[in-house]
BAFI-3210 file (N, C-alpha, C; in Angstrom, 3 decimals, decimal comma, padded with zeros to 6 digits):
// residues 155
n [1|2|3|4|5|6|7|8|9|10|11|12|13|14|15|16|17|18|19|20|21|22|23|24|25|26|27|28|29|30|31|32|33|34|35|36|37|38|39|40|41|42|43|44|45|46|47|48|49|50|51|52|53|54|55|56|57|58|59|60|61|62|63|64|65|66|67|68|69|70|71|72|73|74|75|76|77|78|79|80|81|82|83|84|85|86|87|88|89|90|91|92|93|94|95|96|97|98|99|100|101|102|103|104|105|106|107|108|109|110|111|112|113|114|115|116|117|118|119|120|121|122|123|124|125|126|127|128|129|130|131|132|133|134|135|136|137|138|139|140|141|142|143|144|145|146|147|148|149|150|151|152|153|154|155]
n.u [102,791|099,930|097,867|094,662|091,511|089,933|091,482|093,277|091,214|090,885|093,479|093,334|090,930|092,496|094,306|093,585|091,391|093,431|094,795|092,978|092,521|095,517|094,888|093,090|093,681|093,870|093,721|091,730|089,937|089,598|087,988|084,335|082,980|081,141|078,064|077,167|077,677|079,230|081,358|080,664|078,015|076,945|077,378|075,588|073,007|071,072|070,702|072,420|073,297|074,745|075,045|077,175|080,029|082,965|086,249|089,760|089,536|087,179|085,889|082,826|082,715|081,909|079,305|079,058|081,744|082,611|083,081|081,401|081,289|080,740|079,064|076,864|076,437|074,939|072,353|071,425|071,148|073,257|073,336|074,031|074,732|075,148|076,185|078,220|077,425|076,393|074,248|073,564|071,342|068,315|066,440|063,740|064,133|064,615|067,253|070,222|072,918|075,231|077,777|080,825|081,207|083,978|085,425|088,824|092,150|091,950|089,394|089,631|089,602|087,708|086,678|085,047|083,651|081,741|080,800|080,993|081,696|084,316|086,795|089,461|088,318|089,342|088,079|086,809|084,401|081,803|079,239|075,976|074,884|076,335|079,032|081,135|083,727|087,098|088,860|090,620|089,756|088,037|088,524|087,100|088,380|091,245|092,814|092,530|092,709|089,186|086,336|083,594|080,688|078,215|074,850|072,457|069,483|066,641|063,554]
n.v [094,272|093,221|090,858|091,377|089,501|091,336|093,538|091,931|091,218|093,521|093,946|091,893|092,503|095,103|093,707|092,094|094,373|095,492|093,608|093,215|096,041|095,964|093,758|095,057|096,241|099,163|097,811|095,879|097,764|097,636|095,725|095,470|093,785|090,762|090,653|088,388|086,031|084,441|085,356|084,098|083,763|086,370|087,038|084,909|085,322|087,303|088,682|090,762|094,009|096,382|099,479|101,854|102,818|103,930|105,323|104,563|106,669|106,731|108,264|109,148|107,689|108,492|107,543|107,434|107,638|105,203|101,447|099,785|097,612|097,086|099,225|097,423|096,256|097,391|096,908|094,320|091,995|090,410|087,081|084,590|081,851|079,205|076,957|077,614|079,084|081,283|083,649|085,726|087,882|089,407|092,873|091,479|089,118|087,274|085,047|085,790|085,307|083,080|081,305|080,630|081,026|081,713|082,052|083,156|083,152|083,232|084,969|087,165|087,937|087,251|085,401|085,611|083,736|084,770|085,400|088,238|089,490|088,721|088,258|087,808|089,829|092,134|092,510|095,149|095,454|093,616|092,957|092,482|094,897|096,019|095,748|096,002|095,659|095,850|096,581|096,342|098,548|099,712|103,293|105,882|104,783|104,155|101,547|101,231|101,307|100,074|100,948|098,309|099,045|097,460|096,559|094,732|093,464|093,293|091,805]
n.w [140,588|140,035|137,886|137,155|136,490|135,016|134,058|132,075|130,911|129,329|127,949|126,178|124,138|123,299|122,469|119,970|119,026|117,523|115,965|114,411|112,651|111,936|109,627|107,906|104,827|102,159|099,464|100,135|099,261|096,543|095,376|095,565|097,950|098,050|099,392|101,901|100,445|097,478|094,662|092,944|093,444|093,587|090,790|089,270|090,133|089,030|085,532|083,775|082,665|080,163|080,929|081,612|079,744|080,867|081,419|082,910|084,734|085,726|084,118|082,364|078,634|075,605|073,899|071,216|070,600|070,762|069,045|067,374|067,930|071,246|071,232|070,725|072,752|074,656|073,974|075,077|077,558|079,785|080,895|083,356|084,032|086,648|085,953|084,159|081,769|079,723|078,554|075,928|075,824|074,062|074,982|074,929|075,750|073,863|072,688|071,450|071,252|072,511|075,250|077,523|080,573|082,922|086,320|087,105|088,274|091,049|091,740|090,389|087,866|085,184|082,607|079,403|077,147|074,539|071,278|070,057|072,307|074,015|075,935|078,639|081,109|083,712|086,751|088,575|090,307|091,669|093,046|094,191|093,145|091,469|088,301|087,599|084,699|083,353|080,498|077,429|074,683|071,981|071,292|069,679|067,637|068,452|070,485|074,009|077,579|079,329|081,117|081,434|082,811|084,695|085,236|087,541|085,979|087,366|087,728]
ca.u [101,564|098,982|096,938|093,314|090,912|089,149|092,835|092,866|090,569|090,862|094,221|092,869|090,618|093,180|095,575|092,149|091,071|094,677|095,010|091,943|093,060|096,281|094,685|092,788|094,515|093,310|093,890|090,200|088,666|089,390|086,746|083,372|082,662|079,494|077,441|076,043|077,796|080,341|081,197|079,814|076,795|076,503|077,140|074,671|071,677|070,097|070,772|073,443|073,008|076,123|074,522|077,918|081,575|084,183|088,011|090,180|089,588|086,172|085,169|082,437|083,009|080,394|079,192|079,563|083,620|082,874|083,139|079,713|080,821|080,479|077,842|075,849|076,112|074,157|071,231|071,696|071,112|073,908|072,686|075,351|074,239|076,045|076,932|079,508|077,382|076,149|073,336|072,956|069,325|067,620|065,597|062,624|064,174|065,234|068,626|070,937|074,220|075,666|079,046|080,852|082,550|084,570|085,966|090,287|093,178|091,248|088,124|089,790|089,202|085,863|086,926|083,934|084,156|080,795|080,691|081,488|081,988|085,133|088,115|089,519|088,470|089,444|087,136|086,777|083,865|081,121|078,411|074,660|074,102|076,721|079,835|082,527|084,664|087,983|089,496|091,076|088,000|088,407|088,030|087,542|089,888|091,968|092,914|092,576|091,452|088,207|085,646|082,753|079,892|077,017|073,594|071,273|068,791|065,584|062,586]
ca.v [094,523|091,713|091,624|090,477|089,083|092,598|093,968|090,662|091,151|094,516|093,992|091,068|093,666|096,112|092,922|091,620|095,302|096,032|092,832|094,025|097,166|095,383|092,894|095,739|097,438|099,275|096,778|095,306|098,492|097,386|094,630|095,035|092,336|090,402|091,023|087,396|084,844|084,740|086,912|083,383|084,157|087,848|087,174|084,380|086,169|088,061|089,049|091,884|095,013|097,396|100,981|102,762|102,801|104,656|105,225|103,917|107,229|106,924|109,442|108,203|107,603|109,024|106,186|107,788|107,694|103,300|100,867|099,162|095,744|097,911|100,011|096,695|095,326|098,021|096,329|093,014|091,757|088,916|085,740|083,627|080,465|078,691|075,503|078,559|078,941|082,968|083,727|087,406|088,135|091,017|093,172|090,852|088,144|086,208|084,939|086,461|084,405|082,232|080,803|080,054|082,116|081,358|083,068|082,790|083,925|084,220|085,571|088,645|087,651|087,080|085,116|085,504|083,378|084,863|086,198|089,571|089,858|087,660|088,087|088,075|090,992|092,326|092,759|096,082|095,628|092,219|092,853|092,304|095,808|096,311|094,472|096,784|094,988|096,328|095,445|096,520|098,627|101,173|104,289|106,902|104,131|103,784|100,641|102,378|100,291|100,971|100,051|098,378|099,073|096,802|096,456|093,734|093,198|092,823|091,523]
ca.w [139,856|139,465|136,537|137,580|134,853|134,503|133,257|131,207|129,612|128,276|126,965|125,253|124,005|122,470|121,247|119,143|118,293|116,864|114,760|113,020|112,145|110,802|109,243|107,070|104,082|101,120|098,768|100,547|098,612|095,347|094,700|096,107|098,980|097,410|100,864|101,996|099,149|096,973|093,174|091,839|093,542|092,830|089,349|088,445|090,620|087,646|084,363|083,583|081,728|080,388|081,941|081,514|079,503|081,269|081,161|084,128|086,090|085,916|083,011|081,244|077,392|074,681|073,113|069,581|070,201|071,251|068,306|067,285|068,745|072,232|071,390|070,937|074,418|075,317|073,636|075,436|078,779|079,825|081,901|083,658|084,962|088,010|084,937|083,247|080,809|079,580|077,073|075,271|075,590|073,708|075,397|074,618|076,057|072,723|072,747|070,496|071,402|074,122|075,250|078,762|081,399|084,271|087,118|087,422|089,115|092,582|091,241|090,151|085,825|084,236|081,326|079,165|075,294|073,390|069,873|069,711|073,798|074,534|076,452|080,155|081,857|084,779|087,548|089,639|091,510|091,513|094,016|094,016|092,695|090,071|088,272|086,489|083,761|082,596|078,894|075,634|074,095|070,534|071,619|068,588|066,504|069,363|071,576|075,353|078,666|079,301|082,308|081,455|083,896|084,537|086,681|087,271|085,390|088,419|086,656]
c.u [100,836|097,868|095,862|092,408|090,389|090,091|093,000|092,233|090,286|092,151|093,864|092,115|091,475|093,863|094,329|091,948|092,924|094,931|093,841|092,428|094,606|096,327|094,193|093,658|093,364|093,139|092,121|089,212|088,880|088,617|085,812|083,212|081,022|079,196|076,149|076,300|078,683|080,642|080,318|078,223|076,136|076,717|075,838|073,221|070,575|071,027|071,668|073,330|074,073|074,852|075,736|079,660|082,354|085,285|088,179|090,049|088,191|085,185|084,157|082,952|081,612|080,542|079,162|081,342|083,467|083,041|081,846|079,273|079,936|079,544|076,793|075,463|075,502|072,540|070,966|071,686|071,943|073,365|073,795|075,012|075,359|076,699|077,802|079,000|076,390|074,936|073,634|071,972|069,095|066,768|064,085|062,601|064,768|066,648|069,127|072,310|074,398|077,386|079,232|081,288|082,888|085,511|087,506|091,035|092,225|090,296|088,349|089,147|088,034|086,405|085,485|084,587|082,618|081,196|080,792|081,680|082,697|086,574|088,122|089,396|088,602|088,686|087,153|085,863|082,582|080,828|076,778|074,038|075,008|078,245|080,460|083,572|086,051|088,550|089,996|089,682|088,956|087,220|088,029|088,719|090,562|091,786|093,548|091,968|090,279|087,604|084,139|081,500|078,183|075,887|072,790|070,312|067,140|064,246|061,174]
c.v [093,201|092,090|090,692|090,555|090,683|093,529|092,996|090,831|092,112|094,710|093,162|091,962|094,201|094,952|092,740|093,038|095,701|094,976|093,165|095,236|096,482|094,739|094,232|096,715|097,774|098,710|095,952|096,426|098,195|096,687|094,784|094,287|092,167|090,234|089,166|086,088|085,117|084,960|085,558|083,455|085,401|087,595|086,264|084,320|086,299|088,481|090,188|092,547|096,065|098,705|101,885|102,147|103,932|104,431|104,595|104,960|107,439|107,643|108,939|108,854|107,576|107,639|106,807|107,826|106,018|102,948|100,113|098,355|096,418|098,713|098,864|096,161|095,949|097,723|094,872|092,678|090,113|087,798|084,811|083,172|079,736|077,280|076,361|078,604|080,392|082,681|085,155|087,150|089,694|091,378|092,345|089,482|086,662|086,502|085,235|085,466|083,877|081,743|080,798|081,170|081,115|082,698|082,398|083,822|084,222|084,714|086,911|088,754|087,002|086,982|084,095|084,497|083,283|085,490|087,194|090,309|088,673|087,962|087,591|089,559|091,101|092,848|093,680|096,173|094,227|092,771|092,516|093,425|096,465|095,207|095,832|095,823|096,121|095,501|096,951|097,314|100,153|102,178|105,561|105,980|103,687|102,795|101,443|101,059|101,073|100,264|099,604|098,125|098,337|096,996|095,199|094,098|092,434|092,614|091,411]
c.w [139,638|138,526|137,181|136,017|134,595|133,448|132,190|130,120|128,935|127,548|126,195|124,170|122,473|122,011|120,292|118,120|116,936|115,685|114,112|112,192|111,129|109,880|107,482|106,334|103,231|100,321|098,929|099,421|097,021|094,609|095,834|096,800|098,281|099,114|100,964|101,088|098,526|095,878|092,775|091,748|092,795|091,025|088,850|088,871|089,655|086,626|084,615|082,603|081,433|080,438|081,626|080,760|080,132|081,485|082,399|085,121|086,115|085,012|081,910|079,125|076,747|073,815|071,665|069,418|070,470|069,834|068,269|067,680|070,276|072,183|071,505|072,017|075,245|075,170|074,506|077,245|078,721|081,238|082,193|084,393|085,597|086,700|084,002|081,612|080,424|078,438|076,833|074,839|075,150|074,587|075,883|075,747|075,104|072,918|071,491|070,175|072,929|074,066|076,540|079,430|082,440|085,064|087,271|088,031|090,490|092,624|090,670|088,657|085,849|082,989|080,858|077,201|074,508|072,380|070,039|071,707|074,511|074,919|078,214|080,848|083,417|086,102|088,820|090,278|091,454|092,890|093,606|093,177|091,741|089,955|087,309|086,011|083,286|082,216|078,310|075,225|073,068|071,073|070,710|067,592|067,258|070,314|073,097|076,470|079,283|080,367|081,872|082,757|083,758|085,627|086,282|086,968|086,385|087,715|087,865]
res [x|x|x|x|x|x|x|x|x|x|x|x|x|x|x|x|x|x|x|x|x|x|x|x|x|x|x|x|x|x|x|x|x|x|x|x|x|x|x|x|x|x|x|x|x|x|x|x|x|x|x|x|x|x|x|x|x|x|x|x|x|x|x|x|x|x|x|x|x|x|x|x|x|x|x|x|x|x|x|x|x|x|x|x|x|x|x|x|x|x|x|x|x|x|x|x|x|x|x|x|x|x|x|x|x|x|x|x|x|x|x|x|x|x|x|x|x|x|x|x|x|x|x|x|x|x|x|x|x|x|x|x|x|x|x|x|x|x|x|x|x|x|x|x|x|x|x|x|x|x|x|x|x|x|x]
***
């Protein structure tokens, strides 16, 4: 049997196509790919708005069962500048509070340290067109993990 380049080069081909396929697991669908740049980008784009609380399977949560800290961040648009440094802007545009974030562990944590919106949360999705947070959040009284869901803020 002689292999001529035309044979050549279609197993090349299938070895190439096949390490792709292996290369890809599910594990890839768990964080958003920021399309074009990287979460530091997608995050300090535009402004961030919470739009939705929901549980870990997705269910949203009535904001009369949230706690008031959480009901307020619905008033608030967050700003995260490339120097790790966040504002909470009202509606208006007046700043309300500020403090730092950073991205750790790999970019997976969004450890945020403002006034009444501070921990490490865990990050399920960071793209250009939304950013889901999961934390600790009182749900009806209750400590439950909860997802918070964001959108930019396009002006």
């Amino acid at each position: 049997m002689t292999i001529t380049i035309k044979n050549l080069f279609r197993l090349s081909f299938v070895f190439l196509l096949a390490g792709f396929m292996i290369a890809c697991s599910k594990d890839d669908d768990k964080k958003v790919p920021t399309p074009g740049g990287s979460d530091k980008d997608a995050l300090v784009t535009y402004p961030w708005r919470l739009i939705d609380v929901t549980d870990v399977n997705g269910n949203k949560i009535p904001e009369n069962k949230l706690d008031v800290t959480t009901n307020f961040l619905f008033e608030l648009n967050f700003a995260f500048a490339a120097n790790n440094t966040v504002k909470a802007q009202d509606k208006t545009g007046q700043v309300q509070n500020g403090g730092t974030w950073y991205l750790k562990e790999d970019n997976k944590i969004l450890d945020i340290d403002v006034s009444g919106f501070k921990g490490q949360f865990e990050i399920k999705a960071l793209s250009n067109s939304k950013m889901s947070l999961q934390n600790d959040l009182k749900v009806g009284g209750v400590d439950q993990k909860g997802i918070l869901v964001f959108a930019p803020v396009i002006r």
